[in-house]
C-alpha positions in Angstrom: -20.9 -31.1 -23.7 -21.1 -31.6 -19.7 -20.1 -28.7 -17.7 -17.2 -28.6 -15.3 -17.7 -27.4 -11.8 -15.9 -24.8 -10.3 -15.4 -23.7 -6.8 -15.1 -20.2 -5.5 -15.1 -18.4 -2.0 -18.0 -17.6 0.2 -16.2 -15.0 1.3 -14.6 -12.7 -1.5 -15.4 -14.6 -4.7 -12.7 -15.7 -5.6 -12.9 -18.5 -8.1 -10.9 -22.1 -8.4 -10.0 -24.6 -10.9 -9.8 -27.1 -7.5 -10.9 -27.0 -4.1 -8.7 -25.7 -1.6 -8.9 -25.7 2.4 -8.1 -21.9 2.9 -9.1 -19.3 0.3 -5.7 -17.8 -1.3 -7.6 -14.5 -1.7 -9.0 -13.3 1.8 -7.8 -16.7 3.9 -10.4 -17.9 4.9 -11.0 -21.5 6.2 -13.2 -23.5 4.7 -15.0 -21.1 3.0 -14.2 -22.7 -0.5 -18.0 -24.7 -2.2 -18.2 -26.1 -5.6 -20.5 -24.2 -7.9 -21.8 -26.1 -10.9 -21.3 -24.4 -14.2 -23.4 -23.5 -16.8 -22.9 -26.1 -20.0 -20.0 -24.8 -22.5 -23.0 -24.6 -25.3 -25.2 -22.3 -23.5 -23.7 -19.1 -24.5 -24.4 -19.9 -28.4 -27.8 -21.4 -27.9 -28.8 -17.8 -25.9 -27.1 -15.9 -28.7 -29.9 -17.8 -31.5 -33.2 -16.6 -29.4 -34.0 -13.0 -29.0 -36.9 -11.1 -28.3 -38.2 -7.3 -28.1 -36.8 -5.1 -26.0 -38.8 -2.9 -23.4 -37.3 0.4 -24.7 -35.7 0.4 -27.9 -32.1 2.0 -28.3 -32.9 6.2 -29.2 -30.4 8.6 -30.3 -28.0 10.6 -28.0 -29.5 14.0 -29.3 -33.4 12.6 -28.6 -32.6 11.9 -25.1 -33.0 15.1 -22.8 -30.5 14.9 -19.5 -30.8 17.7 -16.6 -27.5 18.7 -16.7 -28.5 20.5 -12.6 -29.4 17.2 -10.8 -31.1 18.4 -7.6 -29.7 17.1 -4.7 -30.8 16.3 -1.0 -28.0 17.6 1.5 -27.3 15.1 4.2 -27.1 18.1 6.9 -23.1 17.4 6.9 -21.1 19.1 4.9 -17.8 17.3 5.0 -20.0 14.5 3.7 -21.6 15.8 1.1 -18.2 17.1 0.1 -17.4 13.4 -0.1 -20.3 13.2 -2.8 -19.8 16.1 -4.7 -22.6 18.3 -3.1 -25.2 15.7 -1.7 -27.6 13.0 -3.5 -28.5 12.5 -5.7 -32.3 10.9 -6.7 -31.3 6.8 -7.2 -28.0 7.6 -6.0 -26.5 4.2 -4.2 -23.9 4.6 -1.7 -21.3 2.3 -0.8 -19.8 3.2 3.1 -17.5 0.8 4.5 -15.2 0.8 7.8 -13.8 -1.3 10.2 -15.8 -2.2 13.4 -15.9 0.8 15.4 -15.0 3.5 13.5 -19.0 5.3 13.6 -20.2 4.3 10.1 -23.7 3.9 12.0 -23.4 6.9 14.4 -22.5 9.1 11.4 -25.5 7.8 8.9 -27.7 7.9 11.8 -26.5 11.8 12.1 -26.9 12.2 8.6 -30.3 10.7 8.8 -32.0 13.2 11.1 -30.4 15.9 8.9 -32.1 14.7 5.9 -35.3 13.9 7.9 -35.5 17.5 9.5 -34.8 19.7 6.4 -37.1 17.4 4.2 -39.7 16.8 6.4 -40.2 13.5 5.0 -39.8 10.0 6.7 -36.2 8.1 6.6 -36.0 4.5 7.2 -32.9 3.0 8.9 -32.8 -0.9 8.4 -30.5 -2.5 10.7 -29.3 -6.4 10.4 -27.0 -6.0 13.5 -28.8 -4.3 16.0 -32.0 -4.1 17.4 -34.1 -1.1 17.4 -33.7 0.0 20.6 -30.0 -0.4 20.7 -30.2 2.1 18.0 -32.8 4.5 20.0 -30.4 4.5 22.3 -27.8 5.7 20.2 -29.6 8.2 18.6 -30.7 9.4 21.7 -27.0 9.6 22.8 -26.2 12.1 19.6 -29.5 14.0 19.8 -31.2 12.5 16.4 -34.6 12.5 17.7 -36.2 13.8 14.7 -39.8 12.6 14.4 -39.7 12.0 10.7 -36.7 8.7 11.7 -37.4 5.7 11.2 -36.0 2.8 12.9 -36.4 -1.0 11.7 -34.4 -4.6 12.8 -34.6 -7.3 10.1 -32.0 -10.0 8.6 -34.4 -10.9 6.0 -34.4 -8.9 2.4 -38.3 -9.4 1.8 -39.1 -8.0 5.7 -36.7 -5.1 5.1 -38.8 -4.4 1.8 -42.0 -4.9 3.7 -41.1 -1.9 5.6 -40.1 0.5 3.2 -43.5 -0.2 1.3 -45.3 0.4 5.0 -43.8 4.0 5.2 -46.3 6.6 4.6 -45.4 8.8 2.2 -42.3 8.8 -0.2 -39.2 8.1 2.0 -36.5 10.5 1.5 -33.8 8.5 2.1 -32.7 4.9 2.9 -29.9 3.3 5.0 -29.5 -0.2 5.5 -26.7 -1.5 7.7 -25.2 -3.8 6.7 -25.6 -5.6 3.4 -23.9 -8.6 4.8 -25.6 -9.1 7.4 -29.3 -9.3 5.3 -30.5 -12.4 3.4 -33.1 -13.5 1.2 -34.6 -16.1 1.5 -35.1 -17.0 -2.5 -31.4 -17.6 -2.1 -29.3 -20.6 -1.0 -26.7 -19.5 1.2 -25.6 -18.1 4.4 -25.8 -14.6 5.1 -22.7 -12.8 4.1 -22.1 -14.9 1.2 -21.0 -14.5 -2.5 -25.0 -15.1 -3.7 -26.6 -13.5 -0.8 -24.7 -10.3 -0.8 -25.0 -9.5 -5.0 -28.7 -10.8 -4.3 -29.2 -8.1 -1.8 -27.5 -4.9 -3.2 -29.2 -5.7 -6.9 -32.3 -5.7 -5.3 -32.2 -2.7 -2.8 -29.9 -1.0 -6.3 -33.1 -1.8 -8.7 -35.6 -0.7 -6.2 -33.3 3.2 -5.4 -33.3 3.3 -9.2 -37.4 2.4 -9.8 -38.4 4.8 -7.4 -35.5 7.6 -7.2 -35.0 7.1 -3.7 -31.3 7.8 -2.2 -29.9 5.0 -0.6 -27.0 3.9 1.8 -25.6 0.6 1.8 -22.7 -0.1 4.8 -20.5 -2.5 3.9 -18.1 -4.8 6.5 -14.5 -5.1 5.8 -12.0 -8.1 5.9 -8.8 -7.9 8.3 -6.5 -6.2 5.5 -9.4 -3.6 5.6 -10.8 -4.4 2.2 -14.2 -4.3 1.5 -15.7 -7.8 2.2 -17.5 -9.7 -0.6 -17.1 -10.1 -4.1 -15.6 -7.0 -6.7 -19.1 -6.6 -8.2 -20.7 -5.0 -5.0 -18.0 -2.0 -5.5 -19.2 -1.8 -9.2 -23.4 -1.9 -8.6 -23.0 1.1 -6.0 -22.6 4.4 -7.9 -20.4 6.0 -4.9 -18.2 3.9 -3.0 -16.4 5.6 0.5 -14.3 4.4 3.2 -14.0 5.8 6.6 -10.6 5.0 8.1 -9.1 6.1 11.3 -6.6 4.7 14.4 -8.8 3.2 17.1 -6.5 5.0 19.5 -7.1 8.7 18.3 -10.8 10.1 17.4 -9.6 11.5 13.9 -11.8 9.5 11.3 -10.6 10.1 7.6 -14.1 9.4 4.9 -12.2 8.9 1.2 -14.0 8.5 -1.8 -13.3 5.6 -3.9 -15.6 5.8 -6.6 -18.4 8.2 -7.5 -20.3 8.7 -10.6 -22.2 11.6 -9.8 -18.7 13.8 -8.2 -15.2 13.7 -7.9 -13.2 10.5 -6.7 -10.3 11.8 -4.9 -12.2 13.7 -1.5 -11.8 13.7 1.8 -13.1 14.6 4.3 -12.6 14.4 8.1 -14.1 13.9 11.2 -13.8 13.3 15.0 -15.5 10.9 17.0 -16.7 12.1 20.1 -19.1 11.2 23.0 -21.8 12.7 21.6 -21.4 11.4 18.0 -19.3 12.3 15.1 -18.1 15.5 14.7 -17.2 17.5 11.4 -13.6 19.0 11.6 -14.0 22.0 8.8 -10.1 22.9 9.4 -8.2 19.5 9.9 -5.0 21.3 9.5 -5.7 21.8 13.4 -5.4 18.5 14.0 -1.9 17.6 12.7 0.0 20.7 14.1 1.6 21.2 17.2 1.1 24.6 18.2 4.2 26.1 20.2 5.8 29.6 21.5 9.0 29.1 19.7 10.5 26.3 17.8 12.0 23.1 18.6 14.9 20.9 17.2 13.3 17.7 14.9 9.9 19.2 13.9 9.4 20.6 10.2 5.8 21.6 8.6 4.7 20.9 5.8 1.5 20.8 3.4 0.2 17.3 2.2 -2.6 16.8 0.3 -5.3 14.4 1.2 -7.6 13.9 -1.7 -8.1 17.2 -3.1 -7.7 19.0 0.2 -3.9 20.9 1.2 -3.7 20.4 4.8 -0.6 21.0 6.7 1.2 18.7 8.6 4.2 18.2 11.1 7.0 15.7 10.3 8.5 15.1 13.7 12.4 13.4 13.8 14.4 12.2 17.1 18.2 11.3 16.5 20.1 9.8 19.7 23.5 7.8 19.5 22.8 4.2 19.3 23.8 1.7 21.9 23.4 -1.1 19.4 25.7 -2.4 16.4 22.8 -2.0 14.3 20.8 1.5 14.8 16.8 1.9 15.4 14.8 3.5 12.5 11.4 3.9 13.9 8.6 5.2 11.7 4.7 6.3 12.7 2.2 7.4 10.3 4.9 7.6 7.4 5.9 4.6 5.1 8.7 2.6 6.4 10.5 2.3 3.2 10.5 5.8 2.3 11.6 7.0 5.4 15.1 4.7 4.8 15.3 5.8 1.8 15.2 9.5 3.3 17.5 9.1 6.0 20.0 7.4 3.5 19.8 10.2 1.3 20.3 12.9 4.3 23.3 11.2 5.6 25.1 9.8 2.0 24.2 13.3 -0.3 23.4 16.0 2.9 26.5 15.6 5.3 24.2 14.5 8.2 26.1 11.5 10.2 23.5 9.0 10.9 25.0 5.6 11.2 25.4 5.5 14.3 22.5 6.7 15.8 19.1 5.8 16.5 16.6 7.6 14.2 13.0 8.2 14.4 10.3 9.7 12.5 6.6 10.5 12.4 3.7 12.7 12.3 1.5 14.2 14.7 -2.3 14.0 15.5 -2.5 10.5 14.6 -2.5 11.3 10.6 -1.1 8.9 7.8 0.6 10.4 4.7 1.8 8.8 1.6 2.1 12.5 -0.2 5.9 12.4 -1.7 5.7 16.4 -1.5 7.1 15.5 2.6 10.2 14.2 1.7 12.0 17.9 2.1 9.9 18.3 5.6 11.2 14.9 6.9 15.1 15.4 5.7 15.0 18.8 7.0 13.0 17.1 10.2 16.1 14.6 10.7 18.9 17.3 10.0 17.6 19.6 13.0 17.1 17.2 15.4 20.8 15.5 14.7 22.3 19.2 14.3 19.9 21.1 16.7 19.1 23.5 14.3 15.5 25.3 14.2 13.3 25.7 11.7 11.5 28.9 12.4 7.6 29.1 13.3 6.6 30.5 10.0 8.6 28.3 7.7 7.2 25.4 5.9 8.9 22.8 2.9 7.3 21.1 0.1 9.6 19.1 -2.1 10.1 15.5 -3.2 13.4 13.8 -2.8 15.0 11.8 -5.4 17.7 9.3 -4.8 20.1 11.6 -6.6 19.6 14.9 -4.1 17.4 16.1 -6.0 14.3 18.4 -4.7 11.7 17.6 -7.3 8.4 19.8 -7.8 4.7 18.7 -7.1 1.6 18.7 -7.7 -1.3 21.4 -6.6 1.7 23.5 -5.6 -0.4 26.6 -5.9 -3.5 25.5 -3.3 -0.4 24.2 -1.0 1.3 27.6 -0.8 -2.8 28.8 -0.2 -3.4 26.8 2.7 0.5 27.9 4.1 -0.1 31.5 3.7 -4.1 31.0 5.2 -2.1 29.7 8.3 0.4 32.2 8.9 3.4 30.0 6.7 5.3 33.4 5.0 8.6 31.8 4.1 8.1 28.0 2.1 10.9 26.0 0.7 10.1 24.6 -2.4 12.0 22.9 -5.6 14.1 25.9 -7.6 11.4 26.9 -10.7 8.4 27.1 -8.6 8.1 30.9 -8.3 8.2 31.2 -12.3 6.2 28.3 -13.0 3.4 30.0 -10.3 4.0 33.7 -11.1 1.1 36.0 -9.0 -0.4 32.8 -7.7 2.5 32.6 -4.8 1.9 36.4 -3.8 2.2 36.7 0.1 4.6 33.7 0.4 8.2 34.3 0.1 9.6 31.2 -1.7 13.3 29.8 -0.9 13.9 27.9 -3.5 16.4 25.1 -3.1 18.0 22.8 -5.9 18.9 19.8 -4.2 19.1 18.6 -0.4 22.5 19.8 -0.4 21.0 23.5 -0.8 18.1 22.7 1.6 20.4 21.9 4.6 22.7 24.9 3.9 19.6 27.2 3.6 18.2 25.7 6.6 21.8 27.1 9.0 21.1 30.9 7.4 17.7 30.6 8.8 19.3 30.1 12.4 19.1 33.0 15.2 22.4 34.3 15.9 23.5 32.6 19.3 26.2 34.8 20.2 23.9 37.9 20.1 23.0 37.5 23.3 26.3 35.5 25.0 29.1 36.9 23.0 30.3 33.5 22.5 30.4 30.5 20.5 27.2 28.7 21.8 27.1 25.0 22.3 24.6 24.5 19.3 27.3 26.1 16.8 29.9 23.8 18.3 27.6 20.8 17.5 26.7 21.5 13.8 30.1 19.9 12.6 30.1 19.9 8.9 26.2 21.4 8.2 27.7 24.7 9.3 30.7 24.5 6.3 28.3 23.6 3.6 28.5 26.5 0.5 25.8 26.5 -1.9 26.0 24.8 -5.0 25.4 26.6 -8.3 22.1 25.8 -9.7 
């Protein structure tokens, strides 16, 4: 039976019936080549021959497992937070990361680390810049260790050449990138569906032969996917990404996949002058930090990964010169945030139609974490009422369409991290202080049903104005209805 040809992407993979000018997946131009493949027959014929395996299948009981994996700490501990406590011996990692965002500064950190405490060489194979553009960043962040390595080389055989002329047993191995090496028993451009699976299960089978850790860095398409075909992501035992704005230093390293840890951490970083920094306490970073409160601004804790870290929904309401009203949204989904503001002005009393509404976080962070929702309702109701939300009060709660405030998860290491920081009152959803018993000691809990009960427990945490005037201020005059709302029975 003859074979049909098929055509797939250069690029990412992606396979065709028919060839196309622009790849549907990644779109890419003319990055589509026909691919001839294998007869329909050749699966059965395979199937007929077989031969003796090298090691024969043994029973799960025979086979003895170290349960206590040593591992090698890469001298950063937000990172080896990211891998579940460092490497492991074969272990293959998988970083990717736009251009600029200090993939190479930080493995170069983490490779004088490991070179110092182990005393034993580490190689850094580079297919995108020369050796002494990398001396002269190590040199820039101090990793001048004497056990480093440096190596250029776009070919796979002349990268292997120089692992094999290390003296000694190399602790650890970076290569950066994997699309930017080719071997030459390969047809194909560098970069390329065939190159790039050539590469990584080569380097992969040698980290496994020889128990030698390994970094891989990976380059990323425009939507910030990882570039090249699915498989890569499944060869490498731990995958991470490092994300962060170009125009703040924050950097954000998530773990996507991990076989040897947990797949939800984070950790976080900040790119400075001299190199990538750890930031231990991010909650730092997303806080503004003021004498006494302000209308629009609400904390709350979100939780990145597996860490709580508390955050600052900010909210600006002016009247709206427009027929249709701004909504402007930054570091918040877009949708979500509409979908907030409708429910705070249909279901809390909050007259927004008219007016220009905008909402975002501060420090440059990105949150996805439905336990905001109460922050950035309460956020919008201040700033269109100027009311306050004290210094030491926080809110947790998701919103639902119908009002209500719905409970979270990890409620108990959010109210942890709010306490550590000096949060003593949180709003949360009404069942959280049974459901938590003794875990929520040291936080006083006002619990709130529905958003109706959040904006009318927000106006009893107001100072009295007339304390100090003896009159009605100007703020009462201007919280119209929020100031007649009752609570509702729960």
């Amino acid at each position: 039976m003859r074979a049909r040809a098929t055509f797939a992407c250069t690029g990412c993979g992606a396979e065709y019936a028919k060839w196309y000018g622009r790849c549907q997946q990644c779109g890419a131009y003319a990055t589509i080549e026909e691919q001839a493949a294998a007869p329909a027959n050749a699966g059965l014929k395979s199937t007929r021959t077989t031969r003796a395996p090298a090691r024969p299948a043994r029973r799960v009981r025979e086979i003895e497992v170290d349960s206590r994996q040593a591992r090698t700490s890469t001298g950063l501990r937000e990172l080896d937070r990211v891998l579940g406590g460092g490497l492991v011996p074969g272990q293959v990692v998988l970083l990717a990361g736009e251009p600029g965002a200090g993939k190479s500064t930080l493995l170069l950190s983490a490779a004088d680390a490991v070179a110092e405490s182990t005393g034993r060489p580490v190689l850094y194979v580079s297919g995108e810049e020369s050796v002494h553009q990398l001396a002269a960043r190590a040199r820039r962040i101090e990793a001048t260790s004497e056990h480093l390595l440096l190596a250029d080389s776009n070919e796979l055989g002349e990268a292997l050449g120089h692992l094999e002329a290390v003296e000694g047993e190399p602790a650890l191995l970076i290569v950066d990138s994997v699309q930017a090496i080719a071997s030459a028993e390969v047809e194909g451009r560098a970069g390329g569906v065939a190159q790039v699976m050539e590469v990584a299960s080569t380097l992969t089978r040698l980290a496994k032969s020889r128990n030698l850790p390994m970094f891989l860095v990976g380059q990323v398409t425009k939507e910030s996917t990882l570039a090249g075909p699915r498989a890569l992501e499944h060869i490498a035992d731990t995958t991470l990404a490092m994300e962060g704005e170009k125009q703040t230093p924050l950097r954000m390293l998530r773990t996507i996949k991990n076989r040897f840890g947990p797949a939800d951490e984070v950790a976080c970083f900040e790119q400075t002058d001299t190199g990538v920094v750890e930031v231990p306490d991010p909650s730092s970073l997303f806080r503004s930090l003021r004498a006494s409160p302000v209308p629009g601004t609400c904390l709350t804790v979100t939780v990145e990964g597996r860490r709580p870290m508390i955050a600052e929904m900010q909210a600006l309401v002016s009247p709206s010169t427009t027929p249709n009203p701004r909504r402007g949204v930054s570091g918040l989904d877009t949708s979500r945030v509409s979908m907030l503001v409708a429910i705070t002005e249909r279901l809390g009393g909050v007259r927004l139609h008219d007016k220009d509404v905008f909402a975002a976080t501060v420090g440059g962070m990105r949150s996805s974490d439905p336990a905001t929702d109460l922050a950035v309702c309460l956020a919008i109701a201040s700033a269109s009422q100027d009311l306050l939300v004290p210094l030491d009060v926080a809110a947790i709660g998701e919103v639902s369409l119908s009002g209500d405030i719905r409970r979270v998860g990890m409620m108990t290491q959010r109210l942890a991290e709010a306490r550590r920081l000096g949060y003593r009152r949180v709003m949360v959803p009404l069942g959280t202080g049974s459901s938590l018993g003794h875990q929520s000691d040291g936080v006083e809990l006002l619990e709130v049903a529905t958003i109706h009960n959040a904006f009318f427990t927000l106006t009893q945490l107001q100072p009295s104005a007339r304390e100090s005037t003896g009159a009605p201020s100007t703020m009462d005059r201007e919280r119209g209805r929020l100031t007649s709302i009752r609570p509702v029975d729960s």
